[in-house]
PQR file with spaces between the fields and no chain letter, atoms N, CA, C, O and H, PARSE charges and radii, in Angstrom:
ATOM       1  N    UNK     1     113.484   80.341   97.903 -0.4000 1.5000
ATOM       2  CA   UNK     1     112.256   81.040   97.574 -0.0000 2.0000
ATOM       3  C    UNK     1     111.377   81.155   98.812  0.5500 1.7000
ATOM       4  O    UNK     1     111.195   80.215   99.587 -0.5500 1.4000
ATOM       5  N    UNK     2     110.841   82.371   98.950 -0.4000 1.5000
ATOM       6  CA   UNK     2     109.924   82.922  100.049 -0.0000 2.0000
ATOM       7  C    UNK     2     108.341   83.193   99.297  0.5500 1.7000
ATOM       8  O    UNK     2     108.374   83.259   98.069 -0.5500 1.4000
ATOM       9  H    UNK     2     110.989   83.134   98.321  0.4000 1.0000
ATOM      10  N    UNK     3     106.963   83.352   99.972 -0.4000 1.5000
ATOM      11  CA   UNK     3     106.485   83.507  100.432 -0.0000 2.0000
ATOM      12  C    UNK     3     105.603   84.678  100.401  0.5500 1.7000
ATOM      13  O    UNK     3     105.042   84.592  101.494 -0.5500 1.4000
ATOM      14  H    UNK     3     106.937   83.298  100.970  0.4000 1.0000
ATOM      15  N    UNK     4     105.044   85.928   99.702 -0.4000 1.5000
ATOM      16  CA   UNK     4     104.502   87.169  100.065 -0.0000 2.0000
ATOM      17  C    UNK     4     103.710   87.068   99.772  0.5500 1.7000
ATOM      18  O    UNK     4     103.504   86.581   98.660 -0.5500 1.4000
ATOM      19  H    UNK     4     105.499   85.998   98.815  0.4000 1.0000
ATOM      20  N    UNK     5     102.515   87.556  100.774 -0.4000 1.5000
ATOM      21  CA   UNK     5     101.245   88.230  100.112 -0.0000 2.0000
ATOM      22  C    UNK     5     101.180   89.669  100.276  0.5500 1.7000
ATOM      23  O    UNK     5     101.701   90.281  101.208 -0.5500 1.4000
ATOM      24  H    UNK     5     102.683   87.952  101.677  0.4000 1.0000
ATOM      25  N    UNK     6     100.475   90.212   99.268 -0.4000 1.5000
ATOM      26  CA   UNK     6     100.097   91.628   98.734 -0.0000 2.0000
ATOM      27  C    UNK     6      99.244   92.183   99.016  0.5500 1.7000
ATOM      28  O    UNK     6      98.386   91.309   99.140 -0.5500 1.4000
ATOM      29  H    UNK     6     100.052   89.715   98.510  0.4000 1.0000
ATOM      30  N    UNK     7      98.537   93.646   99.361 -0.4000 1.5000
ATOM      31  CA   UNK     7      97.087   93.472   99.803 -0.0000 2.0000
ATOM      32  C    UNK     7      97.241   95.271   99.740  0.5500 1.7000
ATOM      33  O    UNK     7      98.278   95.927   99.830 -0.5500 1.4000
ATOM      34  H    UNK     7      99.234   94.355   99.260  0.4000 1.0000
ATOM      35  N    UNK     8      96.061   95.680   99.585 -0.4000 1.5000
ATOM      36  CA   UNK     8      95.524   97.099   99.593 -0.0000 2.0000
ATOM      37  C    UNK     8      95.325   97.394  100.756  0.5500 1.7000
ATOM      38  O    UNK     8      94.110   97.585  100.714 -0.5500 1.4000
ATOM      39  H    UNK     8      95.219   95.147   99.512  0.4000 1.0000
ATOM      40  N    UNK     9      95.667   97.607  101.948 -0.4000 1.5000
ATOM      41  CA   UNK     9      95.246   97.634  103.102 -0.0000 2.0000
ATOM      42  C    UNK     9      93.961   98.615  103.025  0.5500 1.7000
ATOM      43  O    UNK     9      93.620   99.358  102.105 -0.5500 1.4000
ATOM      44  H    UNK     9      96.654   97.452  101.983  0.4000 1.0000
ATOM      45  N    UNK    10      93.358   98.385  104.276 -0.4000 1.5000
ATOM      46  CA   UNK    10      91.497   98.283  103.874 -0.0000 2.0000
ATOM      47  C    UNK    10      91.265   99.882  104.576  0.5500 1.7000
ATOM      48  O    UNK    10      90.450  100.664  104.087 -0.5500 1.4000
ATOM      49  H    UNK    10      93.635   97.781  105.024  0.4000 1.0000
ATOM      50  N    UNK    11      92.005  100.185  105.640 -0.4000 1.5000
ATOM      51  CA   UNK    11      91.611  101.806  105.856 -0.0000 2.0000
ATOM      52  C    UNK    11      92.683  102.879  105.214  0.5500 1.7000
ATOM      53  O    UNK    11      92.378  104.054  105.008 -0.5500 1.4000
ATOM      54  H    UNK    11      92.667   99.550  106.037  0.4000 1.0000
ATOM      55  N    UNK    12      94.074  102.281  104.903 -0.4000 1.5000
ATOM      56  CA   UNK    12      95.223  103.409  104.761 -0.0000 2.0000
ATOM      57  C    UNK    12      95.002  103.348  102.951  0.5500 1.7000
ATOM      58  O    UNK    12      95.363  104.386  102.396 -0.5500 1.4000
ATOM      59  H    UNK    12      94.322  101.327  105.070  0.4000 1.0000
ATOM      60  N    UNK    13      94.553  102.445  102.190 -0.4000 1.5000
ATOM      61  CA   UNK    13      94.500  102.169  100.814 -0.0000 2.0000
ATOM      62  C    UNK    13      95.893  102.396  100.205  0.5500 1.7000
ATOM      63  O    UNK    13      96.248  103.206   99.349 -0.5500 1.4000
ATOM      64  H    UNK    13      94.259  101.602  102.642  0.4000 1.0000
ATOM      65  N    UNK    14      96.522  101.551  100.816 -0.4000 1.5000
ATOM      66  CA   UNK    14      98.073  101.201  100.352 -0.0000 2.0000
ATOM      67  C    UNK    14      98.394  100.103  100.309  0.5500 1.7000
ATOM      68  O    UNK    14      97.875   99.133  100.863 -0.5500 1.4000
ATOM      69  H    UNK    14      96.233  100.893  101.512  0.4000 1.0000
ATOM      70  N    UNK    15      99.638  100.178   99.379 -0.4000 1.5000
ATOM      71  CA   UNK    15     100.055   98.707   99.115 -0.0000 2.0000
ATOM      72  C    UNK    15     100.727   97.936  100.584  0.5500 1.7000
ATOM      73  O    UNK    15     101.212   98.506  101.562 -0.5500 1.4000
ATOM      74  H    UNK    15     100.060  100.966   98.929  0.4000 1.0000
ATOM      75  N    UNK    16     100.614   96.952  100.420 -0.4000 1.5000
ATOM      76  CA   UNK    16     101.227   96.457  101.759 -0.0000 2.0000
ATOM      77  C    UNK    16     101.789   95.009  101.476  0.5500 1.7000
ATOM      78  O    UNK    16     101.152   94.364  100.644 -0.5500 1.4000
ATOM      79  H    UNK    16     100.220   96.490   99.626  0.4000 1.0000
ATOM      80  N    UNK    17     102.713   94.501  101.958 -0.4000 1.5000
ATOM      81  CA   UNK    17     102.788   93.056  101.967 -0.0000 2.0000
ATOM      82  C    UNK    17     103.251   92.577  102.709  0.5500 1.7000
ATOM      83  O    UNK    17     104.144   93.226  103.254 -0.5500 1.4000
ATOM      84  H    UNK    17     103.231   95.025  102.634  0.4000 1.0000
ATOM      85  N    UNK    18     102.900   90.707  103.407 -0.4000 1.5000
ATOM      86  CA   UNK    18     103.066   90.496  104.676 -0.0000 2.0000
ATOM      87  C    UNK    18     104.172   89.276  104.079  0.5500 1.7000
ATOM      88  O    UNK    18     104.390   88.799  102.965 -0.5500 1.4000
ATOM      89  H    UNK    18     102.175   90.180  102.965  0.4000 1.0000
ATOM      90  N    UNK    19     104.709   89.069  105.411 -0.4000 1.5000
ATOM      91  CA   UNK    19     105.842   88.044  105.012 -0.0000 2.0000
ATOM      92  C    UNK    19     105.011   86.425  105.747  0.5500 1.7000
ATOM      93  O    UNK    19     105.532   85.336  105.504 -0.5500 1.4000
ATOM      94  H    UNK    19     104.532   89.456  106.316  0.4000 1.0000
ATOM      95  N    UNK    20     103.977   86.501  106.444 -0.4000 1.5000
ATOM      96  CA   UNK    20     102.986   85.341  107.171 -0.0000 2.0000
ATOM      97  C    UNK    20     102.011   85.956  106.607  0.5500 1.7000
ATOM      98  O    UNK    20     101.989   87.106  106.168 -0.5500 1.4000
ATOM      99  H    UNK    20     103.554   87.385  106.641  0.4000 1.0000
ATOM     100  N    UNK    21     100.654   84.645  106.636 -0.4000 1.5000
ATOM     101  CA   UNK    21      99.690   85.022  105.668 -0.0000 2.0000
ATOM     102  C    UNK    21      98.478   85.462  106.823  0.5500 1.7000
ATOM     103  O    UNK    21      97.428   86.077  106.637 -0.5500 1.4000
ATOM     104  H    UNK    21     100.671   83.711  106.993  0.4000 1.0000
ATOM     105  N    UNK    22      99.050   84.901  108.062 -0.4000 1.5000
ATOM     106  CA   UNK    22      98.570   85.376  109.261 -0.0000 2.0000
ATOM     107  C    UNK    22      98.050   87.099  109.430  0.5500 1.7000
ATOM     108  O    UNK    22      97.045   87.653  109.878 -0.5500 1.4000
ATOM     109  H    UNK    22      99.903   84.401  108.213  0.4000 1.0000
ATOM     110  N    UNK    23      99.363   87.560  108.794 -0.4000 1.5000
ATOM     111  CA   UNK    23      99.386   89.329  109.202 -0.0000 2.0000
ATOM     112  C    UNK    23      98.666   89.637  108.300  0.5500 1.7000
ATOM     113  O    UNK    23      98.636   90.868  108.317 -0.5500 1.4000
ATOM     114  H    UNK    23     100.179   87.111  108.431  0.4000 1.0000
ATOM     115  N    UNK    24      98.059   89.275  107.513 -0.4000 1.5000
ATOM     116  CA   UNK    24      97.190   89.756  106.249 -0.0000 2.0000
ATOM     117  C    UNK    24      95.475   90.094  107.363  0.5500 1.7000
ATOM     118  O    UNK    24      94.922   89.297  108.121 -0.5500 1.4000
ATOM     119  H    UNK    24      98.083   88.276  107.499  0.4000 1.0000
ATOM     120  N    UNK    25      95.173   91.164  107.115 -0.4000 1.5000
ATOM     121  CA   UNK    25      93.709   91.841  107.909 -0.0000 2.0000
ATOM     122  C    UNK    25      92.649   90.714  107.360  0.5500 1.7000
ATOM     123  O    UNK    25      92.664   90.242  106.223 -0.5500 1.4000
ATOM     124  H    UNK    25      95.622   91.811  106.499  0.4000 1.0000
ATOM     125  N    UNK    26      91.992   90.478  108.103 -0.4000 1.5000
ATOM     126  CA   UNK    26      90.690   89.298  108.417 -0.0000 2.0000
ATOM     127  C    UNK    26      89.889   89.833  107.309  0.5500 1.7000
ATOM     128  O    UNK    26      89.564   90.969  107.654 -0.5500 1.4000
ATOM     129  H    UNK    26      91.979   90.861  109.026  0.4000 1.0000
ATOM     130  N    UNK    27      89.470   89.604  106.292 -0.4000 1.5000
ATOM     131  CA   UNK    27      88.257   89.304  104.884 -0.0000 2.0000
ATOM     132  C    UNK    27      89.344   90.286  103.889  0.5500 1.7000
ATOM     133  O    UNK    27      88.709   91.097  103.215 -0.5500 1.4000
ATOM     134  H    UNK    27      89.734   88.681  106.012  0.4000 1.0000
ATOM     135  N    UNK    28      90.395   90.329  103.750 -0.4000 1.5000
ATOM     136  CA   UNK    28      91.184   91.232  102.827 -0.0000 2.0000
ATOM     137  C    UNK    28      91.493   90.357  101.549  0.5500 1.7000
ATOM     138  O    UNK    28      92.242   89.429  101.857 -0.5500 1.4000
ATOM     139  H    UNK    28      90.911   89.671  104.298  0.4000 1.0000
ATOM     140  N    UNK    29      91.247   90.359  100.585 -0.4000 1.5000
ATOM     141  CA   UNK    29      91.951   89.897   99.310 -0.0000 2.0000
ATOM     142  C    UNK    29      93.394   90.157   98.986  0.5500 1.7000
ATOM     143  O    UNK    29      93.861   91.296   98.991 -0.5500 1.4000
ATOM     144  H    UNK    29      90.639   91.112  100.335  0.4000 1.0000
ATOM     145  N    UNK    30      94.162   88.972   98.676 -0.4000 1.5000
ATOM     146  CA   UNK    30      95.751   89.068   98.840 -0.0000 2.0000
ATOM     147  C    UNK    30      95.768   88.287   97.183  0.5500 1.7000
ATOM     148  O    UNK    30      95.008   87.616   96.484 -0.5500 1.4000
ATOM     149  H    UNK    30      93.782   88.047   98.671  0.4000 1.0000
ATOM     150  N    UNK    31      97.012   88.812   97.124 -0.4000 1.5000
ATOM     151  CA   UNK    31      97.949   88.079   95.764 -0.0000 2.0000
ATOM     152  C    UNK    31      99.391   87.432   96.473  0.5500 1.7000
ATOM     153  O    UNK    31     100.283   88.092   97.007 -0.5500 1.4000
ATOM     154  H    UNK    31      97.629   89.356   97.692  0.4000 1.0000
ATOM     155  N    UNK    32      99.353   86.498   96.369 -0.4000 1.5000
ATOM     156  CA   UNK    32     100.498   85.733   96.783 -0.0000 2.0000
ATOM     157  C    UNK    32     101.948   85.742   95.643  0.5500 1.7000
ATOM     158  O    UNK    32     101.923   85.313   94.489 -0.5500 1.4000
ATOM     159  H    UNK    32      98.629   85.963   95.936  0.4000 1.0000
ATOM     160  N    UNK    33     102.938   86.245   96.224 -0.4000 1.5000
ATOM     161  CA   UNK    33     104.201   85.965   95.521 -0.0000 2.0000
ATOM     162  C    UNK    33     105.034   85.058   95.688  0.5500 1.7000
ATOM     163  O    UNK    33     105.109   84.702   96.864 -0.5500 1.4000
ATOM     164  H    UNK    33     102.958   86.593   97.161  0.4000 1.0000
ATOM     165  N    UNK    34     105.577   84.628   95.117 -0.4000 1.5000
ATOM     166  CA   UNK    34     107.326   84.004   95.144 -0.0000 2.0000
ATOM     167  C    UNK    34     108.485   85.043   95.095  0.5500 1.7000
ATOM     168  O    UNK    34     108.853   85.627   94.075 -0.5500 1.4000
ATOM     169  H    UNK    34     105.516   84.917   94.162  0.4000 1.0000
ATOM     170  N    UNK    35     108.846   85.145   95.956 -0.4000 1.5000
ATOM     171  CA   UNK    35     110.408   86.026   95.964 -0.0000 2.0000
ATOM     172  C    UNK    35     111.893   85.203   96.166  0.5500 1.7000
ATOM     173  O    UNK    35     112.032   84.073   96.634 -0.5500 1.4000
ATOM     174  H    UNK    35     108.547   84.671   96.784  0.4000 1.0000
ATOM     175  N    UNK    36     112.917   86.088   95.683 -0.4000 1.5000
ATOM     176  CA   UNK    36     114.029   85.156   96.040 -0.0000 2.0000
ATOM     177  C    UNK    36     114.056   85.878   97.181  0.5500 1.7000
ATOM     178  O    UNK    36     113.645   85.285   98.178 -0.5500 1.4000
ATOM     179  H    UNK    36     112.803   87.006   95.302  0.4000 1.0000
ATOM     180  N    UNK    37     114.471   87.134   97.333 -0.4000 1.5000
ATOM     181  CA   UNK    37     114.810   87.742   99.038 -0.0000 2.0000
ATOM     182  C    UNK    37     114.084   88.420   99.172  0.5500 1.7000
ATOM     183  O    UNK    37     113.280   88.724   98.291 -0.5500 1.4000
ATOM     184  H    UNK    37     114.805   87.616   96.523  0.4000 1.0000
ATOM     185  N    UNK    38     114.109   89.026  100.614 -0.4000 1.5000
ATOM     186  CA   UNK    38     113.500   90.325  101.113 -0.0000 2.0000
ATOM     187  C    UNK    38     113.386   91.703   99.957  0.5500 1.7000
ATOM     188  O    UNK    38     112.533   92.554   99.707 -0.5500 1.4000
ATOM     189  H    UNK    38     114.762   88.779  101.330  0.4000 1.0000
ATOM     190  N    UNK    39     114.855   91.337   99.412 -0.4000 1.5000
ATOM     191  CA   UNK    39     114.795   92.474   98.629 -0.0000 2.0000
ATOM     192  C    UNK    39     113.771   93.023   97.211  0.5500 1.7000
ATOM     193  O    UNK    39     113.498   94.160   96.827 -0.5500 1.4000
ATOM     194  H    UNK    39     115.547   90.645   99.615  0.4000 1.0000
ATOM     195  N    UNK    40     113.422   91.811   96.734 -0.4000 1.5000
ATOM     196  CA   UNK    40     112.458   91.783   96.028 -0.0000 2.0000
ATOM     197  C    UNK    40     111.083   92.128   96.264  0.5500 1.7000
ATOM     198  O    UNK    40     110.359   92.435   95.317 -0.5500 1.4000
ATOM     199  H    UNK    40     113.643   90.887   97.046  0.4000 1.0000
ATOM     200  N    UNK    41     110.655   92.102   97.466 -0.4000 1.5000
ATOM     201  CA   UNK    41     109.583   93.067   97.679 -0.0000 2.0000
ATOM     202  C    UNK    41     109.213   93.976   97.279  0.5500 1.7000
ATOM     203  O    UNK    41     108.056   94.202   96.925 -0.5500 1.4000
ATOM     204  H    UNK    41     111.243   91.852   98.235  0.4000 1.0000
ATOM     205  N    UNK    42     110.328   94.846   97.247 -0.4000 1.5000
ATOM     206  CA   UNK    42     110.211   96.333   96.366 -0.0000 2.0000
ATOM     207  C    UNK    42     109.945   96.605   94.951  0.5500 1.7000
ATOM     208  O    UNK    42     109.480   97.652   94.499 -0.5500 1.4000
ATOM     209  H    UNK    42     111.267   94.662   97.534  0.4000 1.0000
ATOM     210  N    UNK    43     110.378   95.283   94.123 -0.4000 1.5000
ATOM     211  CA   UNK    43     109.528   95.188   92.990 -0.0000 2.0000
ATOM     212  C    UNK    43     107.831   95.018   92.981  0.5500 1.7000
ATOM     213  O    UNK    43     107.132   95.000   91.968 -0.5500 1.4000
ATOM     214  H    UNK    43     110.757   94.433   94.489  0.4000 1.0000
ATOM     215  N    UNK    44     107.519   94.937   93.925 -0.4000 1.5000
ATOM     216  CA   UNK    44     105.905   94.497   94.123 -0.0000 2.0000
ATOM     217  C    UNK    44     104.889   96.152   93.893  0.5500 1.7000
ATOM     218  O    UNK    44     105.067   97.262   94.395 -0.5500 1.4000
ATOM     219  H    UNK    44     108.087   94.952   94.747  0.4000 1.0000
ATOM     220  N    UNK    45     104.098   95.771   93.165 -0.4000 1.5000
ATOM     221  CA   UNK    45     103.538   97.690   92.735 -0.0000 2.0000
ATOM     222  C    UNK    45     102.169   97.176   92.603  0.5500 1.7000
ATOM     223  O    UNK    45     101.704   96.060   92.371 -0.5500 1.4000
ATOM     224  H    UNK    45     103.953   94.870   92.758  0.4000 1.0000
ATOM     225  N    UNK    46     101.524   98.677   92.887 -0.4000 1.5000
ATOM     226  CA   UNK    46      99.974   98.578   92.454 -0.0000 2.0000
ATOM     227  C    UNK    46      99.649   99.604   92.009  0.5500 1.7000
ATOM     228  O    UNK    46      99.533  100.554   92.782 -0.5500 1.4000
ATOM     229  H    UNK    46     101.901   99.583   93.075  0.4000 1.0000
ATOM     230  N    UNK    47      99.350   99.795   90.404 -0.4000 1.5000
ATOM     231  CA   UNK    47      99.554  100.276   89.065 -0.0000 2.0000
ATOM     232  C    UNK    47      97.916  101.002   89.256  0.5500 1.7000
ATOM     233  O    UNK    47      97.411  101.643   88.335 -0.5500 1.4000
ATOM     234  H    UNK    47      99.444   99.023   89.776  0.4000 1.0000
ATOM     235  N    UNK    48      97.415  100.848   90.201 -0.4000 1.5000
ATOM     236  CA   UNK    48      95.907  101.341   90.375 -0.0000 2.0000
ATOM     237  C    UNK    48      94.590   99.908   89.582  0.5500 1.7000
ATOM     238  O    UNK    48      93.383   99.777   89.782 -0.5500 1.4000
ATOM     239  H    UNK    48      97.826  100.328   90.950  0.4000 1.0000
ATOM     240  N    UNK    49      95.263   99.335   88.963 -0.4000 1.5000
ATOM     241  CA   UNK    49      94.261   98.056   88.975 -0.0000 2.0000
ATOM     242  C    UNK    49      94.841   96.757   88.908  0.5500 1.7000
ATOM     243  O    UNK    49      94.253   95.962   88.175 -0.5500 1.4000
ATOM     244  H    UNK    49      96.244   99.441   88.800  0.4000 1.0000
ATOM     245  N    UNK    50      95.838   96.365   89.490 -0.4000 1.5000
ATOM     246  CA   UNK    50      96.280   95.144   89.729 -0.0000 2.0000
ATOM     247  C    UNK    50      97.562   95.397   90.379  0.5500 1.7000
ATOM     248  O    UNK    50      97.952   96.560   90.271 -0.5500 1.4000
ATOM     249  H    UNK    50      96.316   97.011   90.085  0.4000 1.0000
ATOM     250  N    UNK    51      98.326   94.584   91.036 -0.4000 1.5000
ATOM     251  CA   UNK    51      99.316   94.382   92.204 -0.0000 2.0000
ATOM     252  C    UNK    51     100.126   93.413   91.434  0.5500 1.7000
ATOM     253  O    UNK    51      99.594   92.312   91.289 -0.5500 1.4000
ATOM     254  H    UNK    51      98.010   93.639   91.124  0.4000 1.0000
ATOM     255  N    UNK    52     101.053   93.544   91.017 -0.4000 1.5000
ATOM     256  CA   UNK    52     101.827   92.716   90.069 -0.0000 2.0000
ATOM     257  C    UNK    52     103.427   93.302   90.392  0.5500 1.7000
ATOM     258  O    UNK    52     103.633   93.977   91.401 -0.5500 1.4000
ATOM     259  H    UNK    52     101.485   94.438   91.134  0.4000 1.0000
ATOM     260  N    UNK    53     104.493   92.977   89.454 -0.4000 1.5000
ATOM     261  CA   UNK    53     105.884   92.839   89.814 -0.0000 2.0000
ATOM     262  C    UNK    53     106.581   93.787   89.157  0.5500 1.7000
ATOM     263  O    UNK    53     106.316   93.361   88.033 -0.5500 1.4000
ATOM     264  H    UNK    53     104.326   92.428   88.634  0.4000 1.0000
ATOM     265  N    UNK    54     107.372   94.885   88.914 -0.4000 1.5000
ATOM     266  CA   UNK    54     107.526   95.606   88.099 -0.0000 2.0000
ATOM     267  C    UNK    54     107.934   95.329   86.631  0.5500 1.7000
ATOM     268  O    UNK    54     108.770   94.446   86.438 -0.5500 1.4000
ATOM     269  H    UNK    54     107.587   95.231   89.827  0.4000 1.0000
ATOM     270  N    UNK    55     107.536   95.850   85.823 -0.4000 1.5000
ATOM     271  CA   UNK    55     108.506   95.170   84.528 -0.0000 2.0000
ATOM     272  C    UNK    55     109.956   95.506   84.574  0.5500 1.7000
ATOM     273  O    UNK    55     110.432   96.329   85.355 -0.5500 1.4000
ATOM     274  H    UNK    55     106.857   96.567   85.980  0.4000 1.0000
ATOM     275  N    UNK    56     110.472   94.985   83.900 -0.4000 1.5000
ATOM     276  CA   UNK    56     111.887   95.554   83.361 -0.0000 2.0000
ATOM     277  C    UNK    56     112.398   96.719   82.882  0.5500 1.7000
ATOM     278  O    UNK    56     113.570   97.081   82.982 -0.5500 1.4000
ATOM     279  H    UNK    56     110.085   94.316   83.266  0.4000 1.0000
ATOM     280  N    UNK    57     111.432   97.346   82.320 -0.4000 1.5000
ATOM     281  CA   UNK    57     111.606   98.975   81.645 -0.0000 2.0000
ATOM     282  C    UNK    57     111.216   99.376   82.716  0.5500 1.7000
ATOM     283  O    UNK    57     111.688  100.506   82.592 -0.5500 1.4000
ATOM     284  H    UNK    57     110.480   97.052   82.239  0.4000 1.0000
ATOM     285  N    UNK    58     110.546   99.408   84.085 -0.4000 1.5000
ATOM     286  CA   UNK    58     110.418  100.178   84.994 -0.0000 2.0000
ATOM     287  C    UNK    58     111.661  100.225   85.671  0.5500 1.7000
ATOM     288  O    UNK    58     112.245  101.264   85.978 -0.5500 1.4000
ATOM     289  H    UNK    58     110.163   98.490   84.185  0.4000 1.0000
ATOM     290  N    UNK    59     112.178   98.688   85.970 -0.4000 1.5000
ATOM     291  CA   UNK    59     113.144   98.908   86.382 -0.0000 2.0000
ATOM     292  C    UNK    59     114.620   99.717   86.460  0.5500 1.7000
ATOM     293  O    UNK    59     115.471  100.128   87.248 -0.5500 1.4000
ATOM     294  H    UNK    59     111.704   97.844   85.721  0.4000 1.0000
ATOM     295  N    UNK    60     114.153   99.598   84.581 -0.4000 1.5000
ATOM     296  CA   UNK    60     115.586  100.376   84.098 -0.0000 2.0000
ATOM     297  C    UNK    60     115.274  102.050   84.642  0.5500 1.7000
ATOM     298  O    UNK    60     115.980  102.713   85.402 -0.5500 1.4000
ATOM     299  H    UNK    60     113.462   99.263   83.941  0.4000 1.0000
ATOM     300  N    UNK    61     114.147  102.405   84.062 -0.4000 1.5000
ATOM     301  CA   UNK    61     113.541  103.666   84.431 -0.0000 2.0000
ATOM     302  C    UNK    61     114.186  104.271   85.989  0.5500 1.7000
ATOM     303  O    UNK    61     114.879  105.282   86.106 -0.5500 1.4000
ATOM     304  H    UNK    61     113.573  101.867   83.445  0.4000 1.0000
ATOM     305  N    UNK    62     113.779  103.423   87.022 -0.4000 1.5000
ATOM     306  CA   UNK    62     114.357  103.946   88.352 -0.0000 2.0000
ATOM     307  C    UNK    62     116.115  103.930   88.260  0.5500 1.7000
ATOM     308  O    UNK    62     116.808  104.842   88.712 -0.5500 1.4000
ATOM     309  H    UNK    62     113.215  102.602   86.926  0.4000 1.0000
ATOM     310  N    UNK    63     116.607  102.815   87.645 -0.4000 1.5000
ATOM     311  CA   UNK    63     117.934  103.107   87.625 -0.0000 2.0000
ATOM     312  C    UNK    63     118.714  104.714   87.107  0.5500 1.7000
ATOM     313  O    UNK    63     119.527  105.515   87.569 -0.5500 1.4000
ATOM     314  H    UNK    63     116.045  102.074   87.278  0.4000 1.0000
ATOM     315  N    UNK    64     117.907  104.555   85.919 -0.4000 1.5000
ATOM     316  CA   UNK    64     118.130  105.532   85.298 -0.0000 2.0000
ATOM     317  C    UNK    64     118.468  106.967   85.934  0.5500 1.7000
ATOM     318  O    UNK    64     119.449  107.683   85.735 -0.5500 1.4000
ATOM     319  H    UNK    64     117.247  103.905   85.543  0.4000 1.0000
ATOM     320  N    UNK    65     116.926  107.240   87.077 -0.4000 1.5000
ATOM     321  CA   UNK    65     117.051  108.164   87.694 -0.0000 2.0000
ATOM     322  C    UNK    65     118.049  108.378   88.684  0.5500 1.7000
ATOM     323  O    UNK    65     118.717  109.410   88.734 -0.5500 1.4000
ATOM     324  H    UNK    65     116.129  106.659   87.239  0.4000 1.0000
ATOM     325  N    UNK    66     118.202  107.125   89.723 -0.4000 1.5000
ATOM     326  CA   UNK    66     119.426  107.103   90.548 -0.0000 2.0000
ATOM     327  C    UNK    66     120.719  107.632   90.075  0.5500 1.7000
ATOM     328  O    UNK    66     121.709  107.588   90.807 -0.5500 1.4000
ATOM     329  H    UNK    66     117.659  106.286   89.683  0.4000 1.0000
């Protein structure tokens, strides 16, 4: 298990997440994750009012489309 924080970046207003809590921009509000890999990052979303993990029906949803 790894490590992420999450963050709106403060001029581009995008999701962003750092793998050190270092790289996170100076007075920024972060949500910290647990991931198993890198790859799980990509579950990380911001739904327009909270930064949370995708559900499962989203997931299926993108499969779907692939």
């Amino acid at each position: 298990m790894m490590k992420v924080w999450a963050y709106i970046h403060p001029e581009l207003n995008i999701l962003c997440c750092a793998l050190l809590k270092e790289s996170v921009p100076e007075g920024v509000s972060t949500i910290e994750f647990e991931v198993e890999s890198y790859d799980q990052i990509n579950d990380i979303v911001y739904d327009g009012t909270q930064i949370r993990f995708k559900t499962t029906e989203e997931k299926l949803q993108e499969e779907k489309i692939k």
